[in-house]
N, C-alpha and C positions, 0 to 999 in steps of 0.2 A: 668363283669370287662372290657371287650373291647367295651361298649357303652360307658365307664366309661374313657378307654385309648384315646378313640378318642377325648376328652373335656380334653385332658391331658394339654393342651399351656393357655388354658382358665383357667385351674383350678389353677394351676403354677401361673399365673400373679393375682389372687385374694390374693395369700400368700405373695406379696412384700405389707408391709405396707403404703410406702412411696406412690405407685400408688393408686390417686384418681381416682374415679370415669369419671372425667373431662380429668385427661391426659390419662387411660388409652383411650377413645375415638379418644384424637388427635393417639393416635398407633394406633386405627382401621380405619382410615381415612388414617393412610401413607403407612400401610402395606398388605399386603394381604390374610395375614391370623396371626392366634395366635401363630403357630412353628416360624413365621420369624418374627415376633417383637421376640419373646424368642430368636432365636439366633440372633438377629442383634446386630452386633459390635456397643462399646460406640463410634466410631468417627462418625457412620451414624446415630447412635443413638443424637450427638450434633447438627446436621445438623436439625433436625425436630423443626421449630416453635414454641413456644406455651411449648417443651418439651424439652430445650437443657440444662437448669439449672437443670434440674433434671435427667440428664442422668448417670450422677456417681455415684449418690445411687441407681437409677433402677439399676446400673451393682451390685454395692458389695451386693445387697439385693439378687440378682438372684442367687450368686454366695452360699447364706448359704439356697435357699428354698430347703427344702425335702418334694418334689412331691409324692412319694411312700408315705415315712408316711399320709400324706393326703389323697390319693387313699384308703390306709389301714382304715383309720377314718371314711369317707366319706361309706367305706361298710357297718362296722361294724353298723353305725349308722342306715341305711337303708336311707339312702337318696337319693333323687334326684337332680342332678344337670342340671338346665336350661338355655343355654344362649341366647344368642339376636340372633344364627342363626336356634333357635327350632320354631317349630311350637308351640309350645305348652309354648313359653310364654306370660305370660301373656298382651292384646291386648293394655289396657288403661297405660300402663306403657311405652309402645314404644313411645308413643306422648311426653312422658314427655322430658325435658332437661337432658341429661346424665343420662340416665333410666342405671338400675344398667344392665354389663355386663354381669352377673352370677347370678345367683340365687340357693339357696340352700332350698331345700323343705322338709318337710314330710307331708303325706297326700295329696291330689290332688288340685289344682285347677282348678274348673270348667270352662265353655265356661257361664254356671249361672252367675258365680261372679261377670261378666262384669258390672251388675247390684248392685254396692256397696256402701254403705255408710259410714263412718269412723265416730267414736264415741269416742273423746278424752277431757282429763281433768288431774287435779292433782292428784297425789300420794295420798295424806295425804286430799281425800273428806272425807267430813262429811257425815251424812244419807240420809241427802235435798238432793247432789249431788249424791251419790249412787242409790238412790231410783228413781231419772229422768232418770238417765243413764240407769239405766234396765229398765223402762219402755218405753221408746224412743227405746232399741233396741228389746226390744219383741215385740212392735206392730210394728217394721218397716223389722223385721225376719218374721212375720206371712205375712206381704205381699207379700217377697219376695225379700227383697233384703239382699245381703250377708252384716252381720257386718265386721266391717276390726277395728281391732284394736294393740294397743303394747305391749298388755298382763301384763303392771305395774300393781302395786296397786292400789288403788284405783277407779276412773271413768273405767278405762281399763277391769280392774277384772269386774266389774259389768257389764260393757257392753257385754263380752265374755260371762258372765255365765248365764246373764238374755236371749243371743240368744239361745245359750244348750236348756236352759228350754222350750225355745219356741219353739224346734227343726229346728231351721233356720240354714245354714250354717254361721260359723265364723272363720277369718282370720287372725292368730295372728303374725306382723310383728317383730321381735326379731331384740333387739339391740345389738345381740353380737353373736357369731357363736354357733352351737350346741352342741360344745365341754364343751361351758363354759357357761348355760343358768343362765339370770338374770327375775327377781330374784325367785332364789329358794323356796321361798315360793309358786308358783306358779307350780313347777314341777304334779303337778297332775292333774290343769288346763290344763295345756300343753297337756298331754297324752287326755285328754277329748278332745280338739279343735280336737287335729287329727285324731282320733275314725268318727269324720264325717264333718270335714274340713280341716285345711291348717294352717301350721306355714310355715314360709320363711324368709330368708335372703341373705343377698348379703354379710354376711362376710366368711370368709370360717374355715376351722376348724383351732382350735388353737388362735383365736382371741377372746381376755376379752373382756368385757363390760368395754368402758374408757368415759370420756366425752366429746369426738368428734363421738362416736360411735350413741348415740340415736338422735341427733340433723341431722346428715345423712341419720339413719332407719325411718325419719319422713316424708322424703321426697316419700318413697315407699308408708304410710301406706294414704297421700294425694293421691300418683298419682294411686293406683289402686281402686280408691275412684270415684265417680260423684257429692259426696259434702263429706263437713266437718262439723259433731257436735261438737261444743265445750260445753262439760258443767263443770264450777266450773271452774275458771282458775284464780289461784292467776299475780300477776305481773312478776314474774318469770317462769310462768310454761313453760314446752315444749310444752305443746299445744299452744300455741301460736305459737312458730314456725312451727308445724303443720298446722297450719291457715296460714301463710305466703307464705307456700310452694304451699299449697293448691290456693292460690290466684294468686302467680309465673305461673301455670300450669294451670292455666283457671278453676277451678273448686270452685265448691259454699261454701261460710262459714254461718255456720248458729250458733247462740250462744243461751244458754238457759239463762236468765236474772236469778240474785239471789237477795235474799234481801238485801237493803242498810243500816238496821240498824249495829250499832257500834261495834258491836264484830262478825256480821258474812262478812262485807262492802269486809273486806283484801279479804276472799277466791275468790271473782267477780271481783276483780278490773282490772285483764287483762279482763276477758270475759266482761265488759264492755265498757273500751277501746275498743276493738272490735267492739261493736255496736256501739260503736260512731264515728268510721272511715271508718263507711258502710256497714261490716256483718248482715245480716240480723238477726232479733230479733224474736225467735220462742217461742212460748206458748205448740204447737200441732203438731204432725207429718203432719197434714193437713196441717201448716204450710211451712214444708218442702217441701210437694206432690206438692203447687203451684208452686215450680221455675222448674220442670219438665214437661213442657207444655206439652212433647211427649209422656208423661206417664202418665197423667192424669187417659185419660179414661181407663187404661190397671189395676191402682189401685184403681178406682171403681168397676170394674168388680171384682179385687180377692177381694177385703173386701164384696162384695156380695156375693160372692161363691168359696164356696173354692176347691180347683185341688187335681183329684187323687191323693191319697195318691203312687199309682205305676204308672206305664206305660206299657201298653198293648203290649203283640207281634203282630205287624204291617201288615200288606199286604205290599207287594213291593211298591207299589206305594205309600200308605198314611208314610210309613216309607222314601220315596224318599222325601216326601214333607216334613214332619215332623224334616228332619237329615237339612235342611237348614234354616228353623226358627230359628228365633234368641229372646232370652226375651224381647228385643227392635221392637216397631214396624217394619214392612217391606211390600212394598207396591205389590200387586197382581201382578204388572208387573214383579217385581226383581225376586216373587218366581217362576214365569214361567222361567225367564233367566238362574236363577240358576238351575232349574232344568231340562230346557232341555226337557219340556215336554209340552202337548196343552195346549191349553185357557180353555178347557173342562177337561180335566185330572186333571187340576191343581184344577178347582171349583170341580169336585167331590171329590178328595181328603180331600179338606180342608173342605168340608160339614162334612163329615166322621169324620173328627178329631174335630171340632167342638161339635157333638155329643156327642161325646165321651170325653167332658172336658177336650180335650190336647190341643186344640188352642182357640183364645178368636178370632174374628172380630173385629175392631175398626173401630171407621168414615174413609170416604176418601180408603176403599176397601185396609186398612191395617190389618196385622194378630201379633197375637203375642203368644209366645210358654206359655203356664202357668205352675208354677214351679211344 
């Protein structure tokens, strides 16, 4: 509980409805920490830029939040709470445009995850869209990259459960707090993700699932993403704006093509829009692997061979080397920097681990860690 008291000003200001993601930021820009926005007077509170129209409902809002009840939730539930001053949040989220304050977890997020892909579509797919979705994420789980998805119906469902099967890590973004999980048909999905991955949100306890909620939680499940699969997306879906956010934030769209005959045309018509306005147009995960120039060679190597199933207890040194790899290439010089170690210590280390199927070599006297 006093890891929990110290994220108390943080935890407080995710319970004002009225605070977006966007103003709460201009507050972390004016003040100096989360206790003095919480107690800053409405007249210094009018004075800030960007946040003086909204300063009389941040006050009456602050004035009815019960903090303790939420401390009380937040135990009960076993969760974690992460904000933007943890080490441990997650890295490809910080770059985004008003990456969420707070984040509400269970199960972990890895330093792995970094390596993700987001797999999104409509509610109400058919088999065709079902059946791509899980197979798009179990060959793209068996290589290694984490699924990230919103754990809806249909395309969602599929992608979560085809990674399970593959025993890949999957990452289910919730558009509503964990008081109130949508939708309930899905409660045992749920419990499955975090058995051996990650559900997360930035709403806090106490918060429905409304229709401004999932068009926001879509913005996470792009940005801790390094592309976006769209499959089946009618003219309405939220994957689309999934794809847009994803496009906002520098990261790649890629769309599965459906058929155009007359009675299945409707469920493609956004995902083809899409390609028509530039997303790239995928047949095959090979597909996807080429806009990753940097990882090419690192998903040749695992579809050729696949990585301990454990990881070995270490010698000091090959575990010195091994704790600064990252699943992303890194080049022979950086691991000597980061490590603090010779020119010779560093190559026999990494012979060692090489060996031993815990690092791969790539061209250009790059390493990369294998999952």
């Amino acid at each position: 509980m006093d890891a929990l008291e110290a994220k108390r000003y943080w935890i407080a200001l995710t319970l004002i409805p009225s605070l977006s993601p966007r103003k709460f930021h201009i507050l972390l820009e004016n003040f100096s920490s989360t206790q003095e926005i919480w107690e800053a007077p409405l007249a210094k509170l009018k004075e800030i830029p960007g946040f003086a129209e909204s300063a009389q409902t941040f006050c009456a809002y602050r004035e009815k939040v019960n903090v303790d009840k939420a401390l009380e939730q937040i135990v009960r539930l076993g969760l974690t709470v992460v904000t933007l001053e943890d080490a441990q949040y997650p890295e490809p989220l910080r770059t985004i445009p008003d990456p969420p304050p707070v984040l509400y977890l269970r199960g972990k997020y890895l330093e792995k995850d970094k390596l993700a892909i987001a797999i999104v579509g409509t509610r109400r797919a058919d088999k065709y869209g079902r059946s791509l979705a899980a197979s798009f994420a179990e060959e793209q789980g068996r290589l290694g990259f984490t699924i990230v998805s919103g754990m809806a119906l249909g395309i969602d469902t599929a992608a979560h459960t085809s990674a399970l099967k593959a025993n890949a890590r999957t990452i289910a973004i919730l558009g509503s707090s964990f008081t109130n999980i949508y939708p309930q048909d899905n409660l045992e999905l749920l419990e499955q993700i975090i058995a051996s991955g990650c559900a997360m949100t930035e709403f806090a306890p106490g918060v429905n699932p409304a229709q401004w909620t999932f068009p926001q939680r879509n913005r996470i499940i792009s940005g801790l993403s390094r592309g976006v699969l769209v499959v089946e997306a009618p003219e309405d879906s939220g994957a689309l704006i999934t794809a847009r956010w994803a496009l906002e934030q520098g990261r790649e769209v890629f769309v599965v093509p459906g058929p155009i005959s007359p009675e299945s045309a409707w469920r493609h018509r956004g995902s083809h829009k899409l390609i028509k306005n530039g997303a790239k147009l995928v047949e095959s995960v090979t597909d996807i692997l080429e806009e990753f120039k940097d990882l090419r060679a690192l998903f040749t190597v695992r579809r050729e061979r696949p990585a301990p199933v454990q990881k070995p207890k270490l010698p000091p040194l090959e575990e010195k080397i091994f704790s600064v790899l990252e699943f992303e290439p890194m080049h022979f010089d950086e691991i000597v920097s980061k490590t603090g170690l010779s020119v010779g210590e560093v190559s026999k280390g990494l012979l060692t681990l090489s060996l031993q199927g815990l690092v791969q070599e790539l061209e250009g006297k790059h390493y990369v860690k294998l999952p």
